[in-house]
DSSP file (Angstrom, degrees, kcal/mol; ACC not computed):
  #  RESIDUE AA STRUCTURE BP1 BP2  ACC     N-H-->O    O-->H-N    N-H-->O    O-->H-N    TCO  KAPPA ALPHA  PHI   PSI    X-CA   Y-CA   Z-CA
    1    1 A X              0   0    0      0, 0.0     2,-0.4     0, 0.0   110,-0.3   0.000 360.0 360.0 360.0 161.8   40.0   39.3  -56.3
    2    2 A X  E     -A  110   0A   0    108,-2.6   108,-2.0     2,-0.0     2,-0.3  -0.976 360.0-135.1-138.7 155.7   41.4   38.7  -59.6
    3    3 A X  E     +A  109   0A   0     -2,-0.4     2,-0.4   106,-0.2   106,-0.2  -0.807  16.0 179.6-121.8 144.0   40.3   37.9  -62.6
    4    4 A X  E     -A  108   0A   0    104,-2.5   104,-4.7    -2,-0.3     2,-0.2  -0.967  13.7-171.1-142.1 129.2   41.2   35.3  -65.8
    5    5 A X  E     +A  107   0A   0     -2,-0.4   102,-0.2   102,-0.2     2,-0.2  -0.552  12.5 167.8 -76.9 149.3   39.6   34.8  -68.9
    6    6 A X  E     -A  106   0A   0    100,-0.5   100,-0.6    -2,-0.2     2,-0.3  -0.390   6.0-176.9 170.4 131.6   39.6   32.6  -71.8
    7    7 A X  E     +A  105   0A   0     -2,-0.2     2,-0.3    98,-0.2    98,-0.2  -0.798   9.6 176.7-112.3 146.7   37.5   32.0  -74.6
    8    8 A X  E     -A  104   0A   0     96,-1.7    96,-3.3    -2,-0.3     2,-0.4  -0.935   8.1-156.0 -94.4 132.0   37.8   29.2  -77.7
    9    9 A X  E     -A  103   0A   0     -2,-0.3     2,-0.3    94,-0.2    94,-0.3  -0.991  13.3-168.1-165.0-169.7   36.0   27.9  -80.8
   10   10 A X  E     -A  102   0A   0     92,-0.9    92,-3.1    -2,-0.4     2,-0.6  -0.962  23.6-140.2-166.3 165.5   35.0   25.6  -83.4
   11   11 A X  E     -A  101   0A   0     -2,-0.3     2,-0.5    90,-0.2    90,-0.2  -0.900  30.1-171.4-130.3 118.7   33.5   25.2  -86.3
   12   12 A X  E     -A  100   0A   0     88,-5.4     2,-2.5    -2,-0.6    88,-2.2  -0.927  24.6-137.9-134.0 112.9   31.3   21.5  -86.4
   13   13 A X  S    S+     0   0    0     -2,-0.5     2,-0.3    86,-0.2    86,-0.2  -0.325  74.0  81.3 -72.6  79.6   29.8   20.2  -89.4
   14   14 A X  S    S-     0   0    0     -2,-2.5    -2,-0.2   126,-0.0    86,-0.2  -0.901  87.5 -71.7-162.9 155.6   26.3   18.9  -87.7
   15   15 A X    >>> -     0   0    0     -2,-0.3     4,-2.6    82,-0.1     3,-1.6   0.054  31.4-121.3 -63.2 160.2   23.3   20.7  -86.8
   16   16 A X  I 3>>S+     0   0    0      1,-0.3     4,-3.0     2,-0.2     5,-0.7   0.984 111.1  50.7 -72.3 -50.1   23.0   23.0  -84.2
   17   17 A X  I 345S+     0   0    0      1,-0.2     4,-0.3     2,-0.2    -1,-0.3   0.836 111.8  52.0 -53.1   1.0   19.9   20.6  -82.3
   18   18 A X  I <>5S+     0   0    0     -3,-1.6     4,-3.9     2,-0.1    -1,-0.2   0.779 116.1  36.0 -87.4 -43.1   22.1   17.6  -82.6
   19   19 A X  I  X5S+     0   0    0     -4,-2.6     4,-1.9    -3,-0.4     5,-0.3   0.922 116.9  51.7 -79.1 -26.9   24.8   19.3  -81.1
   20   20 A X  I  X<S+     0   0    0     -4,-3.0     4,-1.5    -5,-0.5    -1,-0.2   0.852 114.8  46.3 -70.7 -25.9   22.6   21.3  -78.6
   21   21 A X  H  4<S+     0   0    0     -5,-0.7    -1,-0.2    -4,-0.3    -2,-0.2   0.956 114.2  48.4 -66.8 -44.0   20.9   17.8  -77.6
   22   22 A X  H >< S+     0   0    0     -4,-3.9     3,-0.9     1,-0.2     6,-0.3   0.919 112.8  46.0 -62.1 -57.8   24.3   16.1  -77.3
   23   23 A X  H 3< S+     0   0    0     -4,-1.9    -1,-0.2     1,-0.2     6,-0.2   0.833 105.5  56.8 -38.3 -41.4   25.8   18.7  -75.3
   24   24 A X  T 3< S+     0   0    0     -4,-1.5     2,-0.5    -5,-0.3    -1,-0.2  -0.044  79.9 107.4 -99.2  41.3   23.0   19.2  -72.7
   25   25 A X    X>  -     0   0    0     -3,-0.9     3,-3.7     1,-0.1     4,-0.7  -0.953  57.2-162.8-106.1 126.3   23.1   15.6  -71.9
   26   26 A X  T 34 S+     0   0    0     -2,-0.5    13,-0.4     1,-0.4     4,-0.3   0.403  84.5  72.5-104.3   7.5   24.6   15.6  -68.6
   27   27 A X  T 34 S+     0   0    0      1,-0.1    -1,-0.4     2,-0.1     3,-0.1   0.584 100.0  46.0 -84.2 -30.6   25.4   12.1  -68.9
   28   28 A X  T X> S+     0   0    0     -3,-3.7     3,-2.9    -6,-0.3     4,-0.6   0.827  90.8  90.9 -82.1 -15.7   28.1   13.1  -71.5
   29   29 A X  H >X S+     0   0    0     -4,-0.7     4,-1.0     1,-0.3     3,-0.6   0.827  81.6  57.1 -36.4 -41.8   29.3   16.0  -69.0
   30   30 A X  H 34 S+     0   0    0     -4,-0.3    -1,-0.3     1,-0.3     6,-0.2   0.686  89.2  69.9 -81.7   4.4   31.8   13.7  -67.4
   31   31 A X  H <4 S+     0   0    0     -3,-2.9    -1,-0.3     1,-0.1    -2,-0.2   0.584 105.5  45.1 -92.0 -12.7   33.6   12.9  -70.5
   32   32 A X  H << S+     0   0    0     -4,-0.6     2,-0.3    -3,-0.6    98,-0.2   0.783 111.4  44.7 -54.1 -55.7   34.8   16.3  -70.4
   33   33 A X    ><  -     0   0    0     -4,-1.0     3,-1.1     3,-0.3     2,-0.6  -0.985  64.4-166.1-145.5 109.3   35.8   16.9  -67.0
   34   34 A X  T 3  S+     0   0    0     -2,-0.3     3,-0.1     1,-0.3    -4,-0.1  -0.230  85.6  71.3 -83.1  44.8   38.1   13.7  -65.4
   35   35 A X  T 3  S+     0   0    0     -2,-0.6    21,-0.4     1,-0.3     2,-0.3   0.355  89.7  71.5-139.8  24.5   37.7   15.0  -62.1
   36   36 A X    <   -     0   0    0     -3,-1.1    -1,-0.3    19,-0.3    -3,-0.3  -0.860  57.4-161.2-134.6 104.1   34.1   14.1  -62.0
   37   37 A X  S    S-     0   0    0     17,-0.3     2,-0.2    -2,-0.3    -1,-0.1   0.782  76.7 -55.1 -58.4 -40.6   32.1   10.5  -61.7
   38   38 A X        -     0   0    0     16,-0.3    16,-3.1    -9,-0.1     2,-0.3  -0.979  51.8-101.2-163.6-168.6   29.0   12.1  -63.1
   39   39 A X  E     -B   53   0A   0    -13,-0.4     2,-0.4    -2,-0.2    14,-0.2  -0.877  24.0-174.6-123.2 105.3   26.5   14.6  -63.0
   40   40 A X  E     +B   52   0A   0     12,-2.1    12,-2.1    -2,-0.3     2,-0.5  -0.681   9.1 164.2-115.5 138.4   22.9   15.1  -61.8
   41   41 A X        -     0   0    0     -2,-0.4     2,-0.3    10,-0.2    10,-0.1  -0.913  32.1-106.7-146.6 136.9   20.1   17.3  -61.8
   42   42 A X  S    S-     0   0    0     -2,-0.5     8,-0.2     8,-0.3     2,-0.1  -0.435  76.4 -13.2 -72.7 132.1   16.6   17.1  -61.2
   43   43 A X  S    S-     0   0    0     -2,-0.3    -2,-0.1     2,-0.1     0, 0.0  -0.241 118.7 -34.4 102.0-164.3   13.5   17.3  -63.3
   44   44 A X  S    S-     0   0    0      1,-0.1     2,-0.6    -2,-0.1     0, 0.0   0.155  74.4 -91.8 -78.2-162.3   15.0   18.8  -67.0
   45   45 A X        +     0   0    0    -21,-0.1     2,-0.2     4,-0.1    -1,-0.1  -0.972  66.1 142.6-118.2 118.9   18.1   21.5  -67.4
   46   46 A X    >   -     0   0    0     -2,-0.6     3,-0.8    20,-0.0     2,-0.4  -0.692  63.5 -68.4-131.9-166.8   16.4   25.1  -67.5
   47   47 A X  T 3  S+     0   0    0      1,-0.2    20,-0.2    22,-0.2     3,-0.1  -0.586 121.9  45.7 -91.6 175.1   18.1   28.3  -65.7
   48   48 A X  T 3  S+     0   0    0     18,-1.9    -1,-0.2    -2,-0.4    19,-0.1   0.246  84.1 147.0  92.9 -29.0   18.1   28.0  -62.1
   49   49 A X    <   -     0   0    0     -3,-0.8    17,-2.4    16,-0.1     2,-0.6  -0.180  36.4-158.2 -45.5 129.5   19.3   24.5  -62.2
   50   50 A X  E     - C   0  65A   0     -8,-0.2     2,-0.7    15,-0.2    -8,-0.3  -0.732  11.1-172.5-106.4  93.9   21.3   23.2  -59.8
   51   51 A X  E     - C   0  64A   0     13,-2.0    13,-2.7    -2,-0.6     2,-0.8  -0.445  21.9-133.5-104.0 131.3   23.2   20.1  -61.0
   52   52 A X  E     -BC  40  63A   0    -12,-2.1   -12,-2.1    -2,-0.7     2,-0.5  -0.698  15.8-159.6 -79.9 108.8   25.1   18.4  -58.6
   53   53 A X  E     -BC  39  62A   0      9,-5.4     9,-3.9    -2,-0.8     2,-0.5  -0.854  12.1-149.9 -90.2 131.7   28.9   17.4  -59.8
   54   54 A X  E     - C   0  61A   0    -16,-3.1     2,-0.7    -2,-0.5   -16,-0.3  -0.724  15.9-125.0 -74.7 122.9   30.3   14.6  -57.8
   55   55 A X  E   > - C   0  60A   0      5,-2.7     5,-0.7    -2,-0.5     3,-0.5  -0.842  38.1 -99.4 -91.7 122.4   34.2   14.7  -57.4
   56   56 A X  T   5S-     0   0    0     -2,-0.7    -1,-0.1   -21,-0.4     3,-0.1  -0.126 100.9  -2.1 -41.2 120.9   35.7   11.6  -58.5
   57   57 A X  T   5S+     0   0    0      1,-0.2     2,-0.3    -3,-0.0    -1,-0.2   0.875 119.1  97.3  54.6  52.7   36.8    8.7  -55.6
   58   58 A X  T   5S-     0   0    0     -3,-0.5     2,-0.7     2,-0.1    -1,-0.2  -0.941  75.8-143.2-142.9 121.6   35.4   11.8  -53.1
   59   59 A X  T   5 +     0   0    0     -2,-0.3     2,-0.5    -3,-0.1    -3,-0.1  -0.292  67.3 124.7 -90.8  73.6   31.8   11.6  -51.7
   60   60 A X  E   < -C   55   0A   0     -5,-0.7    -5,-2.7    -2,-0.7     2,-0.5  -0.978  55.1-141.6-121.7 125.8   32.0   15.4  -52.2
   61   61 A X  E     -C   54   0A   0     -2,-0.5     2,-0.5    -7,-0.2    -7,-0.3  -0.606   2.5-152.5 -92.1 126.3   29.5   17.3  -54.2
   62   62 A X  E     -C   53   0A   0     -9,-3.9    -9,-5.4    -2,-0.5     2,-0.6  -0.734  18.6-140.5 -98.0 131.1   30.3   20.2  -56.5
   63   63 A X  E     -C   52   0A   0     -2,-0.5    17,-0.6    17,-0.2     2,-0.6  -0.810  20.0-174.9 -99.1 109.5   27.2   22.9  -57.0
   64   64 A X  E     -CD  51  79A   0    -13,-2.7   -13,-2.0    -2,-0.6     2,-0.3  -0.913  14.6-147.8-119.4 134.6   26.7   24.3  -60.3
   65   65 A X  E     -CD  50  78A   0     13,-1.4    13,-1.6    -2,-0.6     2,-0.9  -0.648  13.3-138.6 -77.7 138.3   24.3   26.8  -61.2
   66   66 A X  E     + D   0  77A   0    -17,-2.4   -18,-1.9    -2,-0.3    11,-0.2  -0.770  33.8 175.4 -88.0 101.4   22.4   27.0  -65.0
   67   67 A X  E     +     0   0A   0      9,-1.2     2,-0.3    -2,-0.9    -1,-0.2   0.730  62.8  11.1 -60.1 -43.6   22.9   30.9  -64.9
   68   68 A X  E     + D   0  76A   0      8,-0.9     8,-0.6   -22,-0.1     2,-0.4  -0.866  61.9 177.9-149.6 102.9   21.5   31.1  -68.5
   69   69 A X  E     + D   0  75A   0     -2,-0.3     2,-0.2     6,-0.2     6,-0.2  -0.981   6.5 165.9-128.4 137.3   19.9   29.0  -70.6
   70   70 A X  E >>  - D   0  74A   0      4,-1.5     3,-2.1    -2,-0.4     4,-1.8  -0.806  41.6-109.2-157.8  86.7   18.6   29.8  -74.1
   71   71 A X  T 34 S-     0   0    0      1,-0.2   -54,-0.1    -2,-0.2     4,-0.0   0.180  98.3  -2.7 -75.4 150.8   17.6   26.8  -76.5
   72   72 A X  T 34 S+     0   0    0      1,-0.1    -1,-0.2   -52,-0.1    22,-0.2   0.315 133.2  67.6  71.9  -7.2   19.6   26.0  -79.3
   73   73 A X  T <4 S-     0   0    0     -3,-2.1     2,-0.5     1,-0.2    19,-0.3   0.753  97.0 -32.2-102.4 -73.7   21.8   29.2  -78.2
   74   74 A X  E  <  -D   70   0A   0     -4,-1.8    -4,-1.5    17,-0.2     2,-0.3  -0.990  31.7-150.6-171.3 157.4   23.9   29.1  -74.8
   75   75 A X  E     -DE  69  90A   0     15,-1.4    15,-4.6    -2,-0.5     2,-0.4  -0.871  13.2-161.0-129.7 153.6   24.1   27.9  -71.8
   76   76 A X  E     +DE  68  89A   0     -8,-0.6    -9,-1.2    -2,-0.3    -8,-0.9  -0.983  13.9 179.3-131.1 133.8   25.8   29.7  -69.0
   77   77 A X  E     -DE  66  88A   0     11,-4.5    11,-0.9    -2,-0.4     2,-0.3  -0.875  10.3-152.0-121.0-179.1   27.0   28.1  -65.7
   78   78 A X  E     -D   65   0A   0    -13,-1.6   -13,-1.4    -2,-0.2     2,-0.3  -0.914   9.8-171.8-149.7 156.2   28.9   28.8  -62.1
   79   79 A X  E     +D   64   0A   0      7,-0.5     7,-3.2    -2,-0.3     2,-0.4  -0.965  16.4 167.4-132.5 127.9   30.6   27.3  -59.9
   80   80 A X  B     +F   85   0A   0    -17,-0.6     2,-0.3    -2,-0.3   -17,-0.2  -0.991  12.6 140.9-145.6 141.8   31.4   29.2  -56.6
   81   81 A X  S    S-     0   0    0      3,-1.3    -2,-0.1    -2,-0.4     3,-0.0  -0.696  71.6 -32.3-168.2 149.2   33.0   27.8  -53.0
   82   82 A X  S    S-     0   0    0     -2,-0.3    -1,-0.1     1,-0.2     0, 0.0   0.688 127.1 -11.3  -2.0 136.0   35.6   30.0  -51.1
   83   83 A X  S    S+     0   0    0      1,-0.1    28,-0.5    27,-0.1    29,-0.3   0.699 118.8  93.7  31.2  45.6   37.9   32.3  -52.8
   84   84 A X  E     + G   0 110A   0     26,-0.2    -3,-1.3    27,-0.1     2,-0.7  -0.651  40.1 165.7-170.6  92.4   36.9   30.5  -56.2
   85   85 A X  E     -FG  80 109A   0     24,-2.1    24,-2.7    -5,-0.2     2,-0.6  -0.906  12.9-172.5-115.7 114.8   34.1   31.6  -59.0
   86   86 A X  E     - G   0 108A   0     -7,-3.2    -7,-0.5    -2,-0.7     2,-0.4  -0.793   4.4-163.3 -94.4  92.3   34.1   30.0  -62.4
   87   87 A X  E     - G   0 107A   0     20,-1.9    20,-1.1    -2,-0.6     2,-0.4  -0.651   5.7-167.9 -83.1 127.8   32.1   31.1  -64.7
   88   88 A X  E     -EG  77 106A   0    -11,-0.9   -11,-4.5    -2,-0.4     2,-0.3  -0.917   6.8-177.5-114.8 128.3   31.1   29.2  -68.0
   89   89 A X  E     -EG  76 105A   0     16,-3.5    16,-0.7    -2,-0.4     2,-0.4  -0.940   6.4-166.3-110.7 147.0   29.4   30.0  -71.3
   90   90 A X  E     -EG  75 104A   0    -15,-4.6   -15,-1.4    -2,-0.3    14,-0.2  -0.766   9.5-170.9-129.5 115.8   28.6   27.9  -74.3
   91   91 A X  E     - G   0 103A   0     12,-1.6    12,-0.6    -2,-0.4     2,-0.2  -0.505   4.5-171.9 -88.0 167.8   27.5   29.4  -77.6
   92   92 A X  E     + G   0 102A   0    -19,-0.3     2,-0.4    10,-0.2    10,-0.2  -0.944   8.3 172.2-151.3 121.4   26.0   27.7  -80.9
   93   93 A X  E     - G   0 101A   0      8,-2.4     8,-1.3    -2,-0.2     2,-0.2  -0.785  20.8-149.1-123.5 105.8   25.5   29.4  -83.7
   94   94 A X  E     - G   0 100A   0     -2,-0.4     6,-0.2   -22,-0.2     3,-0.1  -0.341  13.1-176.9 -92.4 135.7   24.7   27.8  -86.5
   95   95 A X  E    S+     0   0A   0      4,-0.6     2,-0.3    -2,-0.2    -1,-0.2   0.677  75.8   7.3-103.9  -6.8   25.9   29.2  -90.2
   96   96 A X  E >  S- G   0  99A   0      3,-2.7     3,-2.2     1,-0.1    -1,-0.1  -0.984  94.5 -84.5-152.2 170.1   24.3   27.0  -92.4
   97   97 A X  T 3  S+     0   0    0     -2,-0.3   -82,-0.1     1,-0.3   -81,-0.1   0.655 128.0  26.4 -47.7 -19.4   21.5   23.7  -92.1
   98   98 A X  T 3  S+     0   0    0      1,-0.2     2,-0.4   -84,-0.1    -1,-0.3   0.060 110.1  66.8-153.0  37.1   24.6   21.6  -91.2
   99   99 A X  E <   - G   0  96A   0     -3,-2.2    -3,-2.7   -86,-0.2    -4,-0.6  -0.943  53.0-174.1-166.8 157.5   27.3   23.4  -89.8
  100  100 A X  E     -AG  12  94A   0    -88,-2.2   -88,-5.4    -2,-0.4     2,-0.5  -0.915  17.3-138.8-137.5 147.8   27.6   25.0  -86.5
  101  101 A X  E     -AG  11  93A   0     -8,-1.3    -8,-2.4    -2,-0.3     2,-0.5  -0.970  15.6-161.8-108.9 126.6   30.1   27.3  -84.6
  102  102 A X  E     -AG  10  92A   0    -92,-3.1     2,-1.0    -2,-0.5   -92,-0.9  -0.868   6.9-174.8 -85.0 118.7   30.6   26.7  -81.1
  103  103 A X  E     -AG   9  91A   0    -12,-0.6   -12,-1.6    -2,-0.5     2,-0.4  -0.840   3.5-178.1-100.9 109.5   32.2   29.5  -78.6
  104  104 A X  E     -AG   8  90A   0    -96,-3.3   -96,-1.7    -2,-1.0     2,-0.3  -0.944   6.4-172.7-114.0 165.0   32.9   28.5  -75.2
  105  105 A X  E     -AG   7  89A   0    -16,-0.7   -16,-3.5    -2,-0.4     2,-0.2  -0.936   1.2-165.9-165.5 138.9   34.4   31.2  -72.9
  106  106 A X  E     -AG   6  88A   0   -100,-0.6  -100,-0.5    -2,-0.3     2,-0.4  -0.997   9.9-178.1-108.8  88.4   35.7   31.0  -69.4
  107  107 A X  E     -AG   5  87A   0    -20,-1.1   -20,-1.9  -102,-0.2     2,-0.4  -0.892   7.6-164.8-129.2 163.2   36.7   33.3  -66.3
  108  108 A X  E     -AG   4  86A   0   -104,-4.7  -104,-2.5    -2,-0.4     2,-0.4  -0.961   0.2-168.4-118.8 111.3   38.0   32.5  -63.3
  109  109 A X  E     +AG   3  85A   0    -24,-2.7   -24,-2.1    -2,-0.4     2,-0.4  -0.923  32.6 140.3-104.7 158.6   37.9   35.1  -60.4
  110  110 A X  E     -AG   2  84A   0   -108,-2.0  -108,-2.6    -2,-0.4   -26,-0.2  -0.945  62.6-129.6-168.0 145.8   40.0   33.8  -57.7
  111  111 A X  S    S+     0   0    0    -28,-0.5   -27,-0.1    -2,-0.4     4,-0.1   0.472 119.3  63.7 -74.1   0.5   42.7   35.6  -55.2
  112  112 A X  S >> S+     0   0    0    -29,-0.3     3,-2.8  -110,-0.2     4,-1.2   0.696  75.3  95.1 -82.1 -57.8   44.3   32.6  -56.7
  113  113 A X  H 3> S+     0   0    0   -111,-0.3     4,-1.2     1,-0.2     7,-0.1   0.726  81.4  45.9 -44.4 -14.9   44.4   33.5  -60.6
  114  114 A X  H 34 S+     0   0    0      1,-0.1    -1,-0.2     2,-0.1     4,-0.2   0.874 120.1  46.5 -89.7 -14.4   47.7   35.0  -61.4
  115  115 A X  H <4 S+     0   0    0     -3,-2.8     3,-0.4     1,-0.1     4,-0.2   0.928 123.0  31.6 -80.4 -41.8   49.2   32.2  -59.4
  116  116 A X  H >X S+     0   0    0     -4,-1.2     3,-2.9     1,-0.2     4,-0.6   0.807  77.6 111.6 -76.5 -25.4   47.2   29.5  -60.9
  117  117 A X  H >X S+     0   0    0     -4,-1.2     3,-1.8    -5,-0.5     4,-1.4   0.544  77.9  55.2 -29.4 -43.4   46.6   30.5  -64.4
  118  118 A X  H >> S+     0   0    0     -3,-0.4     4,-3.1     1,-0.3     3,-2.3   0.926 117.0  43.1 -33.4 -61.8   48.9   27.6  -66.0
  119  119 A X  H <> S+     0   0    0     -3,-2.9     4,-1.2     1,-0.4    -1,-0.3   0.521 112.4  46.8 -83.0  -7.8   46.8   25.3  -64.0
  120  120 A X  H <X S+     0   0    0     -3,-1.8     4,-1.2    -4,-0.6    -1,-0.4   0.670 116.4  45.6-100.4 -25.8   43.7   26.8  -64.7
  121  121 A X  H <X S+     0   0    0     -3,-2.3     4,-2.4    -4,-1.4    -2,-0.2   0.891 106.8  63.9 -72.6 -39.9   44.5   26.9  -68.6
  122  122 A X  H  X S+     0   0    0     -4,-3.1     4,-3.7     2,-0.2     5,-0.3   0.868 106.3  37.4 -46.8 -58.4   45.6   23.5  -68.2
  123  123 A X  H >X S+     0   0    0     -4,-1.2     4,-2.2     1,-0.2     3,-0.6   0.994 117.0  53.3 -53.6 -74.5   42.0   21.9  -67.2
  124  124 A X  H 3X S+     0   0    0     -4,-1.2     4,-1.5     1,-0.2    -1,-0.2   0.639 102.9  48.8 -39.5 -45.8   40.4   23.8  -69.2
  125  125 A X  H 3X S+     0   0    0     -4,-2.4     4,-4.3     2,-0.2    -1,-0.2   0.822 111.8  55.5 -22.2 -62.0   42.1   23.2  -72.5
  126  126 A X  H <X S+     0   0    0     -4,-3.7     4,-0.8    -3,-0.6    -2,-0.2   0.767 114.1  38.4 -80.2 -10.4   41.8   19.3  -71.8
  127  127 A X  H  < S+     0   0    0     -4,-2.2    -1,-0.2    -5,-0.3    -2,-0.2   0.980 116.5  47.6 -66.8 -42.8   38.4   19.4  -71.4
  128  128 A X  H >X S+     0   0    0     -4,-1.5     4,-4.3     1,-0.2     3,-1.1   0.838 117.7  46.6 -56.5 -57.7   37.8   22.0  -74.2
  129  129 A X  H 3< S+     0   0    0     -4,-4.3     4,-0.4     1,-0.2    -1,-0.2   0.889 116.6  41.2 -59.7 -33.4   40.1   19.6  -76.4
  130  130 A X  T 3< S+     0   0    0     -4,-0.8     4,-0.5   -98,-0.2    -1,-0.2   0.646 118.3  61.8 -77.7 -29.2   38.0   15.9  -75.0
  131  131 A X  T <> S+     0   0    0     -3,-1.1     4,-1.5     1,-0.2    -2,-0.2   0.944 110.4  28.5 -84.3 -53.8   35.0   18.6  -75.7
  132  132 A X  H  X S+     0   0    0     -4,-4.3     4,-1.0     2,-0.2    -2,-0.2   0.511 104.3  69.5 -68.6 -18.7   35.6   19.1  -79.2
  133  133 A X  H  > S+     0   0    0     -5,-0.5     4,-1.5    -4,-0.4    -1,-0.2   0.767 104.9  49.3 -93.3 -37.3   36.9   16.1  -80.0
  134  134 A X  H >> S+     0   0    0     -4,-0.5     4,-1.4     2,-0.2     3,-0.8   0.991 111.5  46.7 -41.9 -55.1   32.9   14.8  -79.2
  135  135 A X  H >X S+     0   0    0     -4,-1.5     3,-4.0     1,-0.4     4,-0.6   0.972 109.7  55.9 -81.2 -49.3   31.2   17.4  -81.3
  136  136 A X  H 3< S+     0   0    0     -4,-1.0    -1,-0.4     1,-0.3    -2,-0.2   0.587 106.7  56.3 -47.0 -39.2   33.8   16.6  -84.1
  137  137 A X  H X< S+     0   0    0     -4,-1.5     3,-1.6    -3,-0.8    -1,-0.3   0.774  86.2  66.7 -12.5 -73.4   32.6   13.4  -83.7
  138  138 A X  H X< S+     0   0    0     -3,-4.0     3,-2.9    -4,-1.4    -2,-0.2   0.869  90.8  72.4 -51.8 -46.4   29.1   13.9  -84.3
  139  139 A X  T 3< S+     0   0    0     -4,-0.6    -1,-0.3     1,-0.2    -2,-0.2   0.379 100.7  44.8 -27.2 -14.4   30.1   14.8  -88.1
  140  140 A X  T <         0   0    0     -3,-1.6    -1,-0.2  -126,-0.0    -2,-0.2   0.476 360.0 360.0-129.4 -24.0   30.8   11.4  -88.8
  141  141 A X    <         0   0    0     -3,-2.9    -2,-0.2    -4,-0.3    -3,-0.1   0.569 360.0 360.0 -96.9 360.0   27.2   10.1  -86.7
């Protein structure tokens, strides 16, 4: 297997529980990631959770596991089916009462990754960028 990384961040003038709420509403999750009509999980998001992603105009369901969860800190997920593990983190750290840094970081193990990486940067990027362009948002709210 092989492995690909790849980490980002930003620096978001609102507090980190606004942004920690906002992300971990899973109702904004699909505004992220266009290859999903939503997201669900039962009872609240802790670790252990399993949230069921739905693939857009598929009734096929994508399984991710809350690997790590740590409030107001990160959240960790994965995603694994055949020859394909993604792992996801999101930090928040906040440096002052009204501004926060966010870290996300990414690897991909795959027998796939040195062929795919473009494609792999590619999704990730637009999400990151759709992702950021939210919290950036929240500054204004």
């Amino acid at each position: 297997m092989f492995k690909w990384h790849h980490e980002t961040s930003l620096e978001v003038k609102a507090p980190i529980q606004k942004i920690w709420e906002f992300y971990n509403d899973l109702n904004n999750w699909k505004r992220w990631d266009d290859r999903f009509d939503h997201f669900l999980c039962e009872g609240a998001l802790n670790e252990g959770s399993e949230i069921q992603a739905k693939i857009k105009d598929k009734n096929i369901f994508a399984k991710v596991l809350v690997t790590k969860l740590v409030e107001h800190q990160e959240i960790c997920t994965a995603v694994k089916v055949p020859f394909f593990t993604q792992k996801s983190s999101i930090l928040f750290k906040e440096t002052s009462n009204k501004t926060s840094t966010i870290i996300l970081k990414c690897t991909v193990v795959s027998l796939f990754a040195p062929f795919m990486k473009f494609f792999f940067l590619k999704n990730i990027e637009k999400g990151n960028d759709k992702l950021f362009k939210d919290f950036l948002e929240l500054e204004k709210s």
